[in-house]
C-alpha positions in Angstrom: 12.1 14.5 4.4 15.3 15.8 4.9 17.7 14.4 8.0 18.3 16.1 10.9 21.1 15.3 13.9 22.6 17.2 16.1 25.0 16.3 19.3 26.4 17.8 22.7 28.4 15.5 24.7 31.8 13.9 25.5 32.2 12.3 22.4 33.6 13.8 18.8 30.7 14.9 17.8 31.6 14.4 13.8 31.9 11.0 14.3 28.4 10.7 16.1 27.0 13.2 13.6 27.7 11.0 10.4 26.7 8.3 11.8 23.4 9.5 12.3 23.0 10.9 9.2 24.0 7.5 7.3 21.1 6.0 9.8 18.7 8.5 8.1 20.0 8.2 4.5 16.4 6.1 3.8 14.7 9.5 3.9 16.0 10.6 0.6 18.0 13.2 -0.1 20.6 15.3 -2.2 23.2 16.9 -0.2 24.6 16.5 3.4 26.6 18.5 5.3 28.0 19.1 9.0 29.2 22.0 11.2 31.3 22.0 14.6 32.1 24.6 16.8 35.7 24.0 18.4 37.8 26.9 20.3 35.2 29.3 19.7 35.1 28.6 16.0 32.0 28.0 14.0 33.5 25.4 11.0 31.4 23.5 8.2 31.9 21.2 5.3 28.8 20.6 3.2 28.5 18.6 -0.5 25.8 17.9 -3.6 25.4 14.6 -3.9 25.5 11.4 -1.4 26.9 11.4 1.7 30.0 9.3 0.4 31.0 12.8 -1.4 31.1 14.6 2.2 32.8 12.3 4.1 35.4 12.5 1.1 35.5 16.5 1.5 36.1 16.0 5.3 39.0 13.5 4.0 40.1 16.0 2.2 39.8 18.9 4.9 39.6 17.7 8.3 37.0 19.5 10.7 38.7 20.1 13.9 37.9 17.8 17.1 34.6 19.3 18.9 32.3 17.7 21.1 29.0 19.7 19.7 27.6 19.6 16.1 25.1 19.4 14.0 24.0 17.3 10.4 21.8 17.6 7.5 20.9 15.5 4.7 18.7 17.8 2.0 16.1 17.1 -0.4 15.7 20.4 -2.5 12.8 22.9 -2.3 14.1 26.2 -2.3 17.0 26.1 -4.5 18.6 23.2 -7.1 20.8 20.4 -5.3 24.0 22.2 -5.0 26.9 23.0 -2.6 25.8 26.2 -1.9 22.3 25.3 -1.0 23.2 22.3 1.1 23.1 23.0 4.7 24.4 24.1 7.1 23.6 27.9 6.2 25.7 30.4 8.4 25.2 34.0 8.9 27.0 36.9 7.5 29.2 36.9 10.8 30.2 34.0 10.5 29.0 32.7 13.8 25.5 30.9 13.5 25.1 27.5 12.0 21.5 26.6 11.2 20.1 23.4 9.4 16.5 23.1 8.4 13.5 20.6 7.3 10.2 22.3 5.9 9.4 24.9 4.2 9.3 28.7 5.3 6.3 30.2 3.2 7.1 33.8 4.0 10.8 33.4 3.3 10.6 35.8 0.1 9.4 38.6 2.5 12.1 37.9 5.0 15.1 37.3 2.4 13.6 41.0 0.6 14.0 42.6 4.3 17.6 41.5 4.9 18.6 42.5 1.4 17.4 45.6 2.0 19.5 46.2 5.4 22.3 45.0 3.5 23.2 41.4 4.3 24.5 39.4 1.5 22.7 35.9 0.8 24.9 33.4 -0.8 22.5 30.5 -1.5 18.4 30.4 -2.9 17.3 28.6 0.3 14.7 29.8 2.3 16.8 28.0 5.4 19.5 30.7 5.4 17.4 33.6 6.3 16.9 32.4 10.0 20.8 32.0 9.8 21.3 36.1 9.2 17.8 36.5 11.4 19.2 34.9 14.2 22.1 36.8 13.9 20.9 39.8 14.0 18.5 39.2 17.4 21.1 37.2 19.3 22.5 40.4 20.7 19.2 42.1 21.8 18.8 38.7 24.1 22.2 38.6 25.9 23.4 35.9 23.0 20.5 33.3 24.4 20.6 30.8 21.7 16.8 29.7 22.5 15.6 32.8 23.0 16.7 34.2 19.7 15.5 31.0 18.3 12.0 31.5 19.8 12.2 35.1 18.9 13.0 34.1 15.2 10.2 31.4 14.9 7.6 33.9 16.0 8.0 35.5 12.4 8.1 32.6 10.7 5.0 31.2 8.8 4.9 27.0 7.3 6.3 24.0 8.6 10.2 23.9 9.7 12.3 22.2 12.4 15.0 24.2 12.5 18.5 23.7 14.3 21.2 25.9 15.3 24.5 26.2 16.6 26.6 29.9 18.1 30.4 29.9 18.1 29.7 32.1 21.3 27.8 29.7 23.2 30.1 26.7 22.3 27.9 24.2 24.5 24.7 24.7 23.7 22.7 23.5 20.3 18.8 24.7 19.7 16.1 22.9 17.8 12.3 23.9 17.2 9.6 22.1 15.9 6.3 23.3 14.4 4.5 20.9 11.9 7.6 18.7 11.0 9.3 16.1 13.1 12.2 16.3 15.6 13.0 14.5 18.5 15.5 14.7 21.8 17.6 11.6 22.7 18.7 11.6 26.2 22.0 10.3 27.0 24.3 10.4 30.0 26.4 13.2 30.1 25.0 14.0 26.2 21.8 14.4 24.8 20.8 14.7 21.6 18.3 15.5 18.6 17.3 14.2 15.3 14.0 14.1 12.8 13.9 10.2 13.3 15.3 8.1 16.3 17.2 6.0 14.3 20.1 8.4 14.3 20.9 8.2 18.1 19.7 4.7 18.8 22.9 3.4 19.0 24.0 5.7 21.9 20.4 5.7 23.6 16.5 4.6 24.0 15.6 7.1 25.7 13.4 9.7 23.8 11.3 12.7 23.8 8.4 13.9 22.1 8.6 17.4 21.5 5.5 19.0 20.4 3.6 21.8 18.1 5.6 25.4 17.9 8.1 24.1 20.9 12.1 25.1 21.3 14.7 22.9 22.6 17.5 23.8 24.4 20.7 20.9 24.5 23.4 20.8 27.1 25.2 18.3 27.7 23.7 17.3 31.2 20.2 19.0 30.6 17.3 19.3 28.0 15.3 22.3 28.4 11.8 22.7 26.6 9.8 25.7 26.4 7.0 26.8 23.7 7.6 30.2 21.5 6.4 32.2 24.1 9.4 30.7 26.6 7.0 29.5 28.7 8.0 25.7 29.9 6.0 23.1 28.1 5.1 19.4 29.4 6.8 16.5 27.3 6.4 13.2 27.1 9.4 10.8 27.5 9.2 7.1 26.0 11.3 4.3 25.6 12.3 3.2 22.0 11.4 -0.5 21.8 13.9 -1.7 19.3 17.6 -1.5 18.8 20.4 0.2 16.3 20.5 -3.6 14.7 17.0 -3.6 13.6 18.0 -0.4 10.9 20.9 -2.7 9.7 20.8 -5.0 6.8 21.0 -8.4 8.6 23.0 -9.7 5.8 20.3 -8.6 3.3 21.3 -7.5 -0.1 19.4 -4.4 0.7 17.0 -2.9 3.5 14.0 -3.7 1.0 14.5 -7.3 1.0 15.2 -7.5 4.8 11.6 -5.6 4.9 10.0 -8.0 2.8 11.2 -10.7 4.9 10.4 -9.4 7.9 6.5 -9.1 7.1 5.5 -12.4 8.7 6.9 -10.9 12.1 5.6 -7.8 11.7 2.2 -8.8 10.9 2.6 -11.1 13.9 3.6 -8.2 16.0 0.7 -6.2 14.9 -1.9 -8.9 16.3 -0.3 -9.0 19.9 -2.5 -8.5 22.9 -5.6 -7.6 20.3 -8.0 -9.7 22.4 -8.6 -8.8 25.7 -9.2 -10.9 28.9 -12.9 -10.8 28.5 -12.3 -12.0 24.5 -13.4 -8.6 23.1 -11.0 -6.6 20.8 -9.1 -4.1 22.1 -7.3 -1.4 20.7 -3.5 0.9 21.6 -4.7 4.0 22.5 -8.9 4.1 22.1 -9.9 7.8 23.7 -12.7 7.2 21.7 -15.4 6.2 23.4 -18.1 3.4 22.1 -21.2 6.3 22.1 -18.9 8.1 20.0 -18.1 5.4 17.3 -22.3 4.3 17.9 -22.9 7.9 16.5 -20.9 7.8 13.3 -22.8 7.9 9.8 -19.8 7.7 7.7 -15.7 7.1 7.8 -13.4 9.1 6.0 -10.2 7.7 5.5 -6.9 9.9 4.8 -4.2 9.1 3.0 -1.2 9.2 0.5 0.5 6.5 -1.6 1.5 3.4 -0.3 -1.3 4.1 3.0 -3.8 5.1 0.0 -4.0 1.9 -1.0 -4.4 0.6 2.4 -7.0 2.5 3.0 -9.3 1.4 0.2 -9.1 -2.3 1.2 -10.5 -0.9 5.2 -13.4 0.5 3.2 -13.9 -2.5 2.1 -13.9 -4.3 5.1 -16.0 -1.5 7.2 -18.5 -1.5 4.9 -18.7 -5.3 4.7 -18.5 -5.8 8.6 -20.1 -2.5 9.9 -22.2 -1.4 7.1 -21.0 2.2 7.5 -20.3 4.1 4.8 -16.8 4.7 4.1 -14.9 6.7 1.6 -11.2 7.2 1.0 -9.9 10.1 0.3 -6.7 11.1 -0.6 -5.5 13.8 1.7 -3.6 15.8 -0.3 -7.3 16.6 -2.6 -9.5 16.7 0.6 -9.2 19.5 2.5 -9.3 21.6 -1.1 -13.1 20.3 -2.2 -14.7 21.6 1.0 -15.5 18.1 1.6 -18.5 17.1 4.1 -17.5 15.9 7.1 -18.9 16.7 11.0 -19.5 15.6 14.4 -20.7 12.2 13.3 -17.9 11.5 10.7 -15.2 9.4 11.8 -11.9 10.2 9.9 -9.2 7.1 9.5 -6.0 8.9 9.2 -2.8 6.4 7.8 0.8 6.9 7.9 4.2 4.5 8.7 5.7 8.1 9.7 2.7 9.8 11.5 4.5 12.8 9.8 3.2 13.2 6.6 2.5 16.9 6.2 -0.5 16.2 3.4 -2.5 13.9 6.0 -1.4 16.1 9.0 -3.3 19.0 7.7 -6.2 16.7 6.1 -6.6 15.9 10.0 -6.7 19.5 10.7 -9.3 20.3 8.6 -11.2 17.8 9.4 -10.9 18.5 13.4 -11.8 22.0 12.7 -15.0 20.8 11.4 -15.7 18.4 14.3 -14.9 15.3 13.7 -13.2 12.3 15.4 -9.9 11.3 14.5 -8.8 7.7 14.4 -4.9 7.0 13.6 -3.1 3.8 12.2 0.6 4.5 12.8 3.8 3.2 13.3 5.7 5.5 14.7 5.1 6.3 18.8 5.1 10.1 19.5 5.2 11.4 16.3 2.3 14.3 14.9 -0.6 12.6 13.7 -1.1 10.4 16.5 -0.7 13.2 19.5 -3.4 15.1 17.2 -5.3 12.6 16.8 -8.5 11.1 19.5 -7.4 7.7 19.1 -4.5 5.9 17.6 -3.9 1.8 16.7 -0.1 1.5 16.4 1.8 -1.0 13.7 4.6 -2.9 15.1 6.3 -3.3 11.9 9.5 -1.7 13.4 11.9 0.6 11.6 11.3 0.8 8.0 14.2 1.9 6.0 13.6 1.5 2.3 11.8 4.5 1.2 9.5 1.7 -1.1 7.3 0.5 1.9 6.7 -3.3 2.6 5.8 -4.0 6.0 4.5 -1.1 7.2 1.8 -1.7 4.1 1.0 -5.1 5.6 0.5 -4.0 9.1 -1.5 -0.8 8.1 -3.7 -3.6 6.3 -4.0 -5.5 9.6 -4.4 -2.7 11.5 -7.3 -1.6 9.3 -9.0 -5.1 9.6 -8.8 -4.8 13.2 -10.3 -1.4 13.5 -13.7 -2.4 11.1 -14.0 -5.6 13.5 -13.3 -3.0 16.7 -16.2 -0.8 15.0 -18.7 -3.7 14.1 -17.9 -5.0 18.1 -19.0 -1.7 19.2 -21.7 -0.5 16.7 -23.0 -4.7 17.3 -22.7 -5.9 13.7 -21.1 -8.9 14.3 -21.3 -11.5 17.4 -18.2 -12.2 19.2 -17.6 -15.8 18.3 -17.9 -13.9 14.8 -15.2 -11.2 15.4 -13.0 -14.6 17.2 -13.4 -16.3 14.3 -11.9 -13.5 12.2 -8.7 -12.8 14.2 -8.1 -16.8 14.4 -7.8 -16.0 10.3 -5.8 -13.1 10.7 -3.3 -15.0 13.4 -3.0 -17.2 10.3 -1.7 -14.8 8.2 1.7 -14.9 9.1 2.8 -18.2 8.1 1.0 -17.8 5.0 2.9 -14.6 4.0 6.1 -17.0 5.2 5.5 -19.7 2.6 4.9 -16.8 0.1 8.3 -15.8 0.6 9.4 -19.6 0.2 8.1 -19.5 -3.3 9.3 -16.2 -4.5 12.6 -17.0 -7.3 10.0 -17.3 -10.0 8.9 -13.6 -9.3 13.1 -12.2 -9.6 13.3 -14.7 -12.5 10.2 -13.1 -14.3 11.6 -10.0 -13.6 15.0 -10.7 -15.1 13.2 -11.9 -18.4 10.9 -8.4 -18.5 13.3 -5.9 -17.4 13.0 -4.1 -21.2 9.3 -4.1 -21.4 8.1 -0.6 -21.7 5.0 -0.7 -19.4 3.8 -3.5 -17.2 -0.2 -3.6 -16.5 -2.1 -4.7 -13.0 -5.6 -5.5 -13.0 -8.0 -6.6 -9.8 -11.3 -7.1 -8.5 -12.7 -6.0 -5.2 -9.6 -6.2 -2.8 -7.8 -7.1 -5.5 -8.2 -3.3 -7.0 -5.9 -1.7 -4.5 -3.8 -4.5 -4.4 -3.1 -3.7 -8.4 -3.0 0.0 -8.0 0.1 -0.7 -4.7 1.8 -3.3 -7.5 2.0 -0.5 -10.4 3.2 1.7 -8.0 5.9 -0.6 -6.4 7.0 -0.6 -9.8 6.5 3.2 -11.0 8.9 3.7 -7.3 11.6 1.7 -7.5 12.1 0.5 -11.7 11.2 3.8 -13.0 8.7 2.7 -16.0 5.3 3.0 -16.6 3.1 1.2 -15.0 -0.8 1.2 -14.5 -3.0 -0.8 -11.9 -6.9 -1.2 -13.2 -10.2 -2.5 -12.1 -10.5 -5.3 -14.2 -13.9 -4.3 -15.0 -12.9 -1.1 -16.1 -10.5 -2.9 -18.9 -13.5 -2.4 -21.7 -14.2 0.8 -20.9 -10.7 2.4 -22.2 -7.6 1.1 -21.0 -8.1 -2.4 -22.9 -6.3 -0.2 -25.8 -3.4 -0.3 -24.3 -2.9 -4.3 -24.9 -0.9 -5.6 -27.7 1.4 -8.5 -28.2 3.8 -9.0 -25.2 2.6 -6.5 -23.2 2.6 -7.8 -19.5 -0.2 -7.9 -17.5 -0.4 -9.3 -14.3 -3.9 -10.4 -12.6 -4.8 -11.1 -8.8 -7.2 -13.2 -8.7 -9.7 -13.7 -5.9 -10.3 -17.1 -4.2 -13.0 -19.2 -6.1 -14.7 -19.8 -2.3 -17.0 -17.9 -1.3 -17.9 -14.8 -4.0 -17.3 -17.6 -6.9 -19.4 -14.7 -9.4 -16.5 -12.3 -8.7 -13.5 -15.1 -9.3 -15.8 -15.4 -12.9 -15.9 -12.2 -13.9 -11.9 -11.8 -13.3 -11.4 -15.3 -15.3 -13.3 -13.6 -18.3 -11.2 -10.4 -18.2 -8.1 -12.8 -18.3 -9.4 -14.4 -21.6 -10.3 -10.8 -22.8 -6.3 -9.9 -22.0 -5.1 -12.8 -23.4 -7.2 -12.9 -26.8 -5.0 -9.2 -27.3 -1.9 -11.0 -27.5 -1.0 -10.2 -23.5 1.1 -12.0 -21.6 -0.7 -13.0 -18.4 1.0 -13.1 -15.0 -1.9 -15.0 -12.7 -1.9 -14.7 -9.1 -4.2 -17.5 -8.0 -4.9 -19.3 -4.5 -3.7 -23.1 -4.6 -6.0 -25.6 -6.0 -7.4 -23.0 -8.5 -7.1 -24.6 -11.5 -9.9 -22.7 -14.0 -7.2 -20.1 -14.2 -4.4 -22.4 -15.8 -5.4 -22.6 -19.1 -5.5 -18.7 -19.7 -2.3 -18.2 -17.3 1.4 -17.7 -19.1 3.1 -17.3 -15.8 1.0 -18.7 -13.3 2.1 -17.5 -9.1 0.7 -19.3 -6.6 -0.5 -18.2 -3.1 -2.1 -19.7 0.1 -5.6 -19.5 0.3 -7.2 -17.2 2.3 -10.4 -15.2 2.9 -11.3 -12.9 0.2 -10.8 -9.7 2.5 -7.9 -10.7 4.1 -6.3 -11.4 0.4 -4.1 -8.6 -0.1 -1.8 -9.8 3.0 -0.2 -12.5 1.1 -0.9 -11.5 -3.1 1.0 -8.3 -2.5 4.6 -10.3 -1.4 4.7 -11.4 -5.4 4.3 -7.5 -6.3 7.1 -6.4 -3.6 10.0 -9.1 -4.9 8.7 -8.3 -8.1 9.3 -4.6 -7.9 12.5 -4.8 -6.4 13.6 -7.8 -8.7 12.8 -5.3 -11.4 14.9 -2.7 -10.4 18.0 -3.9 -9.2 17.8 -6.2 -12.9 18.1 -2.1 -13.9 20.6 -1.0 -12.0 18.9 0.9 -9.8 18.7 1.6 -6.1 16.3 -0.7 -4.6 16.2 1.3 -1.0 16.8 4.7 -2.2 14.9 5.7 -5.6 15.4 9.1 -7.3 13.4 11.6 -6.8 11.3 10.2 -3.4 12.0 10.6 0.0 10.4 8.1 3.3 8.9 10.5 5.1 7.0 13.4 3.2 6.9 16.2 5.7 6.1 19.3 3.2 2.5 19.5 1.0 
């Protein structure tokens, strides 16, 4: 979660530094601070708070000009969000720097151990014991940074990615990785690292993967990588496909509604090359072969939040085109029920980051026990796709707003195209079947567009119901996740209660909840097709209404049966059942974020959450 940047170059390296840090401020966090070195110096400024209050401090108290350094933007574990726990932590010498993401499980035993040799800690982190730990080895290795880092990592236990900086080695800063992200940025005469690529992309493309329990060494003209053991390791360089203008607002109010409008594009981008020259689906990355997926009796899909939701419209689509069995799981309950999984399961693992510690260790398990990994994604290089046998990227591009939009959209897509990839393989469906599908899906895109042509009734709604207390989402079928992603688009970013139901579920408890006023809002599938389903949600309607609830209806065009029972009636294209969700969850997004800036709060960056969860 928490940001990560550091820099040796040509440049001032404070300026570059803050800069990256304001590129990674979507993460979430609660303090941010910096530390240079400069004439064999070791100086830092760190502050509670937004990054706003540092750059004031630094106003205040000038660092002096350096041309190495090192950022941090901190979302609390260890310790409340205060000065003295916001990084950098520095040891007792005064001479090592050190920032951290992760958590260190056996901290308490290591913080206990200096204590008792008589170092002095200053802050309740678990960060600033490699600070003293480091200092303390540094001179048993000839004062080699990476070696003393690599030394120091070999004690700890959990998942960190830690960086350092020595007043004594003025040109060199360390990073290590084991289960949490970081990445190198190569540069001419400077390189650099940082837990997300959007902090150097304005100074390079070029990128490297660095993998499980590896250290990184940074000069300015060379990038040295070697596991814990200091044996060299192989890495993977890569090319980042977009530039430092697709992280900026565009003239957007905020990153969220840039997001939003970018969906049609992204979904667009996420359909590219799918068919291959023979007209059968192909897939990114599919080390899977087609015995393998033959063989499967089940699919287990892992996830959390946002990709949760994803993930139980794909089981409705694999069971409908494949007729495998699928459950969805979510990953931060699976690996604790001894769940039953093998050789022939096939696990679906979904995240926008790829780094999302819950599903990273979910796919552990789950590999331990045998099975076949499948990954939706969106980031290149990051964790759960190098772990995984086969990955199918999203091209929704950078998504900034830690309330995801488009990467929601494309992991939808990207689980349609996997159940068709499956029912190709496993020979459910004919090919002029599976054409026929993705001609539907290549539709899509406009269809979200004249969604977001129709979406000032959605704000004004939201403007008129900003003091309701609790704002209720019911569904059928797809419609069900699509209700449970609206409540918690709403939970995220407006802070109030919100609940998303199957609509059939309604008499069986939470009807109770309806009284006079009380919003409810209703997707409502298309009348073609499964017309006994579009019945049954027209009678829950009634049911709402006759409690006094105001109805928010989200109804295909040329449905008119709902009208009569709808008090705010939002219209969308009509589509396929399955494919649905792609264009009734726009309403939900605008609404959400209508919702919350009508509060006063911050649309892209809502208390409390972070974009990239990278601790269980």
């Amino acid at each position: 979660m928490c940001g990560i940047v550091g820099y040796v170059g040509e440049k001032q390296a404070l300026q570059v530094v803050v800069e990256g840090l304001r590129r990674l401020e979507y993460r979430g966090y609660d303090s941010a601070g910096v530390a240079v070195v400069a004439d064999g110096v070791l100086d830092t400024r760190k502050k509670a708070g937004k990054l706003v209050n540092l750059e004031t401090l630094l106003g205040a108290d000038p660092l002096p000009q350096s041309t190495i350094g090192i950022g941090h933007t901190r979302w609390a574990t260890h310790g409340g969000p205060t000065d003295a726990n916001a990084h950098p932590h520095v040891s007792e010498d005064g001479k090592v720097a050190v920032i951290h993401n992760g958590i260190i499980e056996n901290f308490a035993e290591l913080r206990a151990e200096l204590s008792a040799a008589g170092v002095t800690l200053s802050s309740e982190t678990d960060t600033e014991v490699v600070a003293h730990l480091l200092a303390a080895v540094l001179p048993t290795v000839r004062m080699d940074l990476a070696e003393a880092m690599r030394t120091v990592c070999r004690r700890l236990s959990g998942a960190f990615t830690l960086v350092a900086v020595h007043s004594d080695v003025p040109d060199v800063v360390v990073g290590a990785r084991r289960n949490s992200p970081l990445v190198v940025g190569r540069g001419q005469g400077e390189n650099f690292l940082a837990s997300d690529v959007a902090a150097f992309i304005a100074h390079t493309r070029s990128a490297i993967e660095l993998g499980q329990d590896q250290v990184v060494e940074l000069r300015r003209d060379s990038v040295v990588v070697t596991d814990f053991e200091g044996a060299p390791a192989d890495v993977t360089e890569y090319e980042v496909t977009w530039d430092a203008s697709a992280a900026e607002k565009g003239g957007y109010e905020t990153f969220m509604a840039k997001e939003i409008a970018e969906q049609p594009k992204a979904v667009s981008d996420t359909l590219l090359g799918r068919i291959g020259p023979t007209g059968r689906l192909q897939l990114d990355e599919m080390r899977l072969s087609e015995n393998d997926l033959r063989e499967i009796d089940k699919v287990v899909v892992i996830a959390c939040g946002t990709a949760y939701h994803a993930g139980l419209v794909a089981k409705y689509a694999l069971e409908h085109w494949t007729r495998v069995p699928c459950e969805v799981e979510l990953a931060s309950e699976f690996r604790y029920r001894d769940p039953v999984v093998g050789p022939r399961t096939l696990i679906l693992a979904i995240s926008q980051s790829g780094e999302t510690m819950d599903t990273i260790m979910a796919l552990r398990y789950a590999r331990e026990q045998g099975s076949k990994v499948l990954a939706i994604c969106n980031t290149q290089g990051s964790t759960i796709p190098r772990e995984s046998d086969a990955v199918l990227y999203t091209h929704a591009g950078p998504e900034v707003a830690v309330a995801s939009t488009k990467a929601f959209l494309t992991q939808l897509v990207a689980c349609y195209l996997v159940a068709l990839y499956v029912a190709q393989v496993r020979g459910n469906k004919f090919g002029d079947e599976i054409a026929a599908v993705v001609r539907e899906l290549k539709d899509m895109p406009q269809k979200v567009d004249l969604v977001l042509d129709t979406t000032e009734e959605m704000k004004a709604l939201a403007e008129e119901l900003k003091d309701a207390p609790s704002v209720l989402f019911i569904g059928r079928h797809v419609g069900f996740p699509v209700a449970l992603e609206g409540a918690l688009k709403l939970k995220e970013l407006a802070y109030m209660h919100a609940e998303g139901f199957a609509a059939g579920e309604l008499k069986h408890g939470p009807i109770a909840l309806l009284e006079e006023g009380v919003p409810v809002i209703c997707i409502v599938p298309s009348p073609a097709g499964r017309s006994v389903l579009h019945e049954k949600i027209v009678s829950n309607i009634q049911e709402v209404r006759a409690r006094g609830a105001r109805t928010i209806v989200i109804a295909e065009e040329g449905d008119e049966s709902v009208v009569p029972y709808a008090d705010h009636l939002v219209r969308i294209p009509a589509c396929p059942t399955l494919l649905q969700p792609l264009v009734s969850t726009v309403p939900l997004q605008v609404f959400a974020a209508a919702m919350a800036a009508a509060k006063g709060h911050d649309v892209d960056q809502p208390r409390n959450l972070a974009k990239s969860v990278t601790v269980e």
